[in-house]
TILOFI-967817 format. One line per 5 residues: number of its first residue (from 1); for each residue z, x, y of N, C-alpha, C. Coordinates in Angstrom, 3 decimals. Each point is the difference from the previous one (the first is absolute). Layout:
NUM> Z:X:Y:Z:X:Y:Z:X:Y; ...
% end
This chain:
1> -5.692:26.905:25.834:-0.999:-0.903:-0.550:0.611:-0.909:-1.072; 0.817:0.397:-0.565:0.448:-0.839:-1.478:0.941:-0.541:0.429; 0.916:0.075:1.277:0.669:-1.036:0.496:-0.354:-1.072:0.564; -1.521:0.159:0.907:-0.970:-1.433:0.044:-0.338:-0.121:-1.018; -0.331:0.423:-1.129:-0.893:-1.017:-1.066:1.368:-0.621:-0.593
6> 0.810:0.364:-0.130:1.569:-0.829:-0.626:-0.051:-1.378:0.835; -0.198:0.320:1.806:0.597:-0.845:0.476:-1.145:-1.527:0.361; -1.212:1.240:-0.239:-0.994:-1.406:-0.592:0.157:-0.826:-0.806; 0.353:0.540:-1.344:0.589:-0.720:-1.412:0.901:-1.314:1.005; 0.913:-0.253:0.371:0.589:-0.747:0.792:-0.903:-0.949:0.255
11> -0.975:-0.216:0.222:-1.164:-0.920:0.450:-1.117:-0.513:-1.090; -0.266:1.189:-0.652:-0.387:-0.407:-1.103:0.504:-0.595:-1.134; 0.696:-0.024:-0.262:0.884:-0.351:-1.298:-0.044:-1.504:0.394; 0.544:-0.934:0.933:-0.016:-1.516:0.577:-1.455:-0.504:0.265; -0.947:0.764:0.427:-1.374:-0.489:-0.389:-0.555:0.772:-1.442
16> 0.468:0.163:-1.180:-0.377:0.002:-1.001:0.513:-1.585:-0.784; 1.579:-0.091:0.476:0.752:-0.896:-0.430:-1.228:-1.668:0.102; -1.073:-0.250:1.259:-0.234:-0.655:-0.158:-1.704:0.335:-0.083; -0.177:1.296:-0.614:-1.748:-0.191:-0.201:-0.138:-0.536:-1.302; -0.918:-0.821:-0.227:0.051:-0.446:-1.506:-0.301:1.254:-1.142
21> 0.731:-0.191:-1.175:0.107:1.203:-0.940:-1.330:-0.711:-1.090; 0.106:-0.623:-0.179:-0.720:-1.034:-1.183:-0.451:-1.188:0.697; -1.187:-0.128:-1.069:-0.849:-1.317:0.094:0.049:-0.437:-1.116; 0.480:-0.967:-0.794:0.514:-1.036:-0.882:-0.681:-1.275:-0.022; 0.025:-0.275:-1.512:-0.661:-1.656:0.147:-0.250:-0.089:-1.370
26> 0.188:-1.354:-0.758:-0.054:-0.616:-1.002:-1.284:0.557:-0.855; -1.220:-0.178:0.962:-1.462:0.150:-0.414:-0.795:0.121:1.197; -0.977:1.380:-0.406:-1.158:0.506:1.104:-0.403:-1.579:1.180; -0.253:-0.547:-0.941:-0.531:-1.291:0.136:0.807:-0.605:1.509; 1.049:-0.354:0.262:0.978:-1.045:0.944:0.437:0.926:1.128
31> -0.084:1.382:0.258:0.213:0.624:1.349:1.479:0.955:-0.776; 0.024:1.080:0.686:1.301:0.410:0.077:1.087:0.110:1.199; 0.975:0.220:-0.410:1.219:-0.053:0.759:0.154:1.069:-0.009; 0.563:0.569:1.997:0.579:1.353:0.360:1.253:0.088:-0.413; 0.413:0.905:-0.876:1.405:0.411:-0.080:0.712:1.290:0.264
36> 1.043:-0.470:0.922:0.457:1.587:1.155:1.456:-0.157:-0.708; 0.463:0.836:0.577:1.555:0.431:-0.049:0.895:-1.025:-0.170; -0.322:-0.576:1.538:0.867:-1.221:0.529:-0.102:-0.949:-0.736; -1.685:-0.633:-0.480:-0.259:-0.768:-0.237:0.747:0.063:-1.753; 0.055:0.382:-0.607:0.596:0.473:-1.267:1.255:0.019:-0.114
41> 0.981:0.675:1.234:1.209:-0.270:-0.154:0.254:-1.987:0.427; -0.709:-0.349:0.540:0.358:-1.438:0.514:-0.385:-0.975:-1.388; -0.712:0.532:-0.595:-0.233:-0.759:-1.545:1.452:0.508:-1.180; 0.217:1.281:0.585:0.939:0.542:-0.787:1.329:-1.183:0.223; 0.882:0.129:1.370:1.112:-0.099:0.591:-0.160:-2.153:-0.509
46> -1.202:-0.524:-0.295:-0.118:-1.386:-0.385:0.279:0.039:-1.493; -0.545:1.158:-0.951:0.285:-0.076:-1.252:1.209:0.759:-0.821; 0.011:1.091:0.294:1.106:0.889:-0.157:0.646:0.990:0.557; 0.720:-0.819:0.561:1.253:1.030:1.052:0.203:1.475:-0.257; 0.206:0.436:-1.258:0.519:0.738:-0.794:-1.215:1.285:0.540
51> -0.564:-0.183:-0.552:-1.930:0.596:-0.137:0.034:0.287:1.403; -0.680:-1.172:0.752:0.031:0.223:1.667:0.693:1.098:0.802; 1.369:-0.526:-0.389:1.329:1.073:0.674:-0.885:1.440:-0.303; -0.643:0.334:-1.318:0.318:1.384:-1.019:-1.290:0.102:0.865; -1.177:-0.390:0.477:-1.125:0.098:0.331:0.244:0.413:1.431
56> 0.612:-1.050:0.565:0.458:0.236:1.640:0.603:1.340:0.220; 0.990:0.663:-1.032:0.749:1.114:0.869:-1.007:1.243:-0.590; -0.764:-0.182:-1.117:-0.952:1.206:-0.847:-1.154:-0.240:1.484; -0.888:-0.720:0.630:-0.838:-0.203:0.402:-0.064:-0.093:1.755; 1.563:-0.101:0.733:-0.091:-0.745:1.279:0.952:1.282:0.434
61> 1.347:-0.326:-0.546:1.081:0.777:-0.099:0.156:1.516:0.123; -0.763:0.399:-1.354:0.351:1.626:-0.249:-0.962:0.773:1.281; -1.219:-0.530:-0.644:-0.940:0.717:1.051:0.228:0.473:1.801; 0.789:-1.539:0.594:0.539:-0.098:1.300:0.990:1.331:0.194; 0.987:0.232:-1.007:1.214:-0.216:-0.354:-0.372:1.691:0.690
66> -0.345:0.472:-1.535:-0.793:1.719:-0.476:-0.657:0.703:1.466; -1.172:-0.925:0.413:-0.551:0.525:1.324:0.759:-0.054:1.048; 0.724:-0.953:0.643:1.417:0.326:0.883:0.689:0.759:0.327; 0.450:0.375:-1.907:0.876:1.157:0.068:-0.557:1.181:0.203; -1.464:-0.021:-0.384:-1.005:1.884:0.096:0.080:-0.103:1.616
71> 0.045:-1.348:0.772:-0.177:0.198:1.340:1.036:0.952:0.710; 1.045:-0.728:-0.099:1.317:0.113:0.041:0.314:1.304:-0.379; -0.393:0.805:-1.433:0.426:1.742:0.233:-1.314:0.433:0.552; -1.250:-0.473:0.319:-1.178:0.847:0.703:1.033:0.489:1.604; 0.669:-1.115:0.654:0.426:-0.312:1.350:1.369:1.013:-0.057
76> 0.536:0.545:-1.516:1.605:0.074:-0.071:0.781:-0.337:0.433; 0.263:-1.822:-0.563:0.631:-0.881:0.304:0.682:-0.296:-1.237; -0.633:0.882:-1.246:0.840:-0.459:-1.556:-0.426:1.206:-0.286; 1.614:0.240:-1.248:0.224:1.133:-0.355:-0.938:-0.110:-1.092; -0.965:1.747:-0.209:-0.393:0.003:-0.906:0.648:-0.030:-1.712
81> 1.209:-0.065:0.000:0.144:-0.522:-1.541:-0.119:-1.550:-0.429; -0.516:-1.270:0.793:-1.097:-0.938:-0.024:-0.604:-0.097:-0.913; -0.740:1.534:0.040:-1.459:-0.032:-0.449:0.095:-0.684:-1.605; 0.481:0.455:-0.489:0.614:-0.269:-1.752:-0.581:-1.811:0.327; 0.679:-0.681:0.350:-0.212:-1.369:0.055:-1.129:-1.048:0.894
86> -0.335:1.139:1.002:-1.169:-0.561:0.081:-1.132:0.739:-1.155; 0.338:0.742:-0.401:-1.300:0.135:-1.026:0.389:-1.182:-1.185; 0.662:-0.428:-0.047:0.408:-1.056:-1.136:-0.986:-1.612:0.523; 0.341:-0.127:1.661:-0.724:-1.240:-0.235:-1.033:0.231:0.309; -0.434:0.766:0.508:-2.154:0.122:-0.622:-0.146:0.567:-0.956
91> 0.578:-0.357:-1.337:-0.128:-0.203:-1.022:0.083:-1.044:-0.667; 1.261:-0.966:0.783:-0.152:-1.485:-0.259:-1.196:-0.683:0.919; -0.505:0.392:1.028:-0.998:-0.365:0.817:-1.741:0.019:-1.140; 0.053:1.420:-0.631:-1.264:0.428:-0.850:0.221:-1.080:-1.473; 1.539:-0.325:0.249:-0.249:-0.935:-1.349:-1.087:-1.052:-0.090
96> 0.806:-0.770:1.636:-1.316:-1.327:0.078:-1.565:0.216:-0.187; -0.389:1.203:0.535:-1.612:0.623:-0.524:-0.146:-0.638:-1.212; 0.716:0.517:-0.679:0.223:-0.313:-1.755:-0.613:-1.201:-0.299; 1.314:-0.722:0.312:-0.145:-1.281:-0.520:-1.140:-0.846:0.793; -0.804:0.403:0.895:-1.153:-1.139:0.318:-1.153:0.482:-0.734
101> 0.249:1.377:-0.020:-1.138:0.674:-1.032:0.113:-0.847:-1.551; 1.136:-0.049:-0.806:0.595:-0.647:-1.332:-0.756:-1.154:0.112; 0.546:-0.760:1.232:-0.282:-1.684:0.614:-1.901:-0.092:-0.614; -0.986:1.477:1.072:-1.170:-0.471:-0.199:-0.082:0.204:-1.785; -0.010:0.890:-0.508:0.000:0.647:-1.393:-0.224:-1.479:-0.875
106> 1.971:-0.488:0.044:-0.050:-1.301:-0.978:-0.756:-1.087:0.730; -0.593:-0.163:0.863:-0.937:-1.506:0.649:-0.991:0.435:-0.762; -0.824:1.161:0.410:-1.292:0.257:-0.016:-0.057:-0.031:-2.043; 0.963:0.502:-0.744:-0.002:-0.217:-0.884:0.014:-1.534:-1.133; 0.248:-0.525:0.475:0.650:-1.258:-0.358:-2.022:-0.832:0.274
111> -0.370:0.164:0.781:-1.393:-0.314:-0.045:-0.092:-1.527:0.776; 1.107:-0.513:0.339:0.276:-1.658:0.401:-0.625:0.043:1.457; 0.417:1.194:0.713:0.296:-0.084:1.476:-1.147:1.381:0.500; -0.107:-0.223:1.026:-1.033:1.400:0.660:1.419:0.575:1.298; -0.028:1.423:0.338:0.613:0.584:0.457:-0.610:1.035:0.418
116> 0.105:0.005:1.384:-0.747:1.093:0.854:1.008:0.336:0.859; -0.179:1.744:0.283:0.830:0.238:0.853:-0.690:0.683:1.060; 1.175:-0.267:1.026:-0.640:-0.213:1.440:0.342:1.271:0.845; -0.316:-0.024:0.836:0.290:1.595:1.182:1.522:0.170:0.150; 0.559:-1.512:0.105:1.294:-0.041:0.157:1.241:1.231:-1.170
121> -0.788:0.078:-1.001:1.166:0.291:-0.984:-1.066:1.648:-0.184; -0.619:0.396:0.145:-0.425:1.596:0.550:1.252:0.375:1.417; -0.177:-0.729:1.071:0.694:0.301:0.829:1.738:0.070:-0.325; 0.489:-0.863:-0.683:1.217:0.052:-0.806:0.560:1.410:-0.205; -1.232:-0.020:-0.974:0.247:1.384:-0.836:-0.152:0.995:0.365
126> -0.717:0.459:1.530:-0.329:0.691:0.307:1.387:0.568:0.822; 0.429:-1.287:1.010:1.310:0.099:0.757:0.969:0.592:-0.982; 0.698:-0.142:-1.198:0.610:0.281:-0.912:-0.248:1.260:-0.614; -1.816:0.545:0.093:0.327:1.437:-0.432:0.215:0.493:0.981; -0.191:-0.413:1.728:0.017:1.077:0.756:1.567:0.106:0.435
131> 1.099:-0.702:-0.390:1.357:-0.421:0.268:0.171:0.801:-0.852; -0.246:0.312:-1.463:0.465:0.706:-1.085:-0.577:1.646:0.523; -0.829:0.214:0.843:-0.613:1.364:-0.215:0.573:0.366:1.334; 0.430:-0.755:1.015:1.060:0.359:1.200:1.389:0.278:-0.672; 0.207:-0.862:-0.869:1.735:0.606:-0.750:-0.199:1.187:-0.594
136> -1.137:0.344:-0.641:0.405:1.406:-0.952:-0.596:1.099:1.245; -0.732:-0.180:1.103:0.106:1.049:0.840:1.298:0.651:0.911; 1.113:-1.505:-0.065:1.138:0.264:0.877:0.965:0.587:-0.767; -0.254:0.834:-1.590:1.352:0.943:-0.480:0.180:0.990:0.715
% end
């Protein structure tokens, strides 16, 4: 069973990438804007490379990266001493949680802008605990 739900993660994780996480906008008033994964790194990769890159491999990268590899020793196709480092990047994967959570925190604080979050970024987080709770079952 926990080798299909891993190998679901595979599917899920690329339609999280584009469900919208947030609904954003200046003021209640003018409509908001969906903001997903993709859509965020493509604002990123226009403003700061730097950021983007750090967003892309915490957010696209690890997660792919981590579930692959649980595939890969579910199948024993990788040696279990792995495990050490894939538990490292769904930890860089749980970072991005973080920071969109931070993201709503300082908007919603700041009082300028309205910020709602969307099914998209539940499902995120959800893929990410269930990637994190497939790694600590495979010691």
């Amino acid at each position: 069973m926990m080798k299909w739900l891993n190998l679901a993660l595979l599917v899920l994780f690329p339609v999280s990438w584009f469900a919208p996480l947030l609904r954003a906008g200046l003021l209640p008033l003018f409509g908001l804007d969906e903001i997903s994964v993709i859509t965020g790194l493509q604002s990123l990769w226009a403003s700061d490379v730097a950021l983007a890159l750090l967003v892309t491999v915490m957010a696209v990268f690890a997660p792919m990266a981590k579930t692959a590899g649980l595939a890969l020793l579910d199948f024993g196709l990788l040696s279990p001493r792995a495990l050490p480092a894939l538990r490292i990047l769904g930890k860089l994967a749980m970072a991005d949680v973080f920071l969109i959570a931070l993201y709503v925190v300082v908007v919603k604080g700041v009082g300028l802008a309205t910020v709602e979050v969307a099914w998209g970024l539940y499902l995120f987080t959800a893929c990410i605990l269930l990637s994190l709770i497939l790694s600590h079952r495979a010691r």
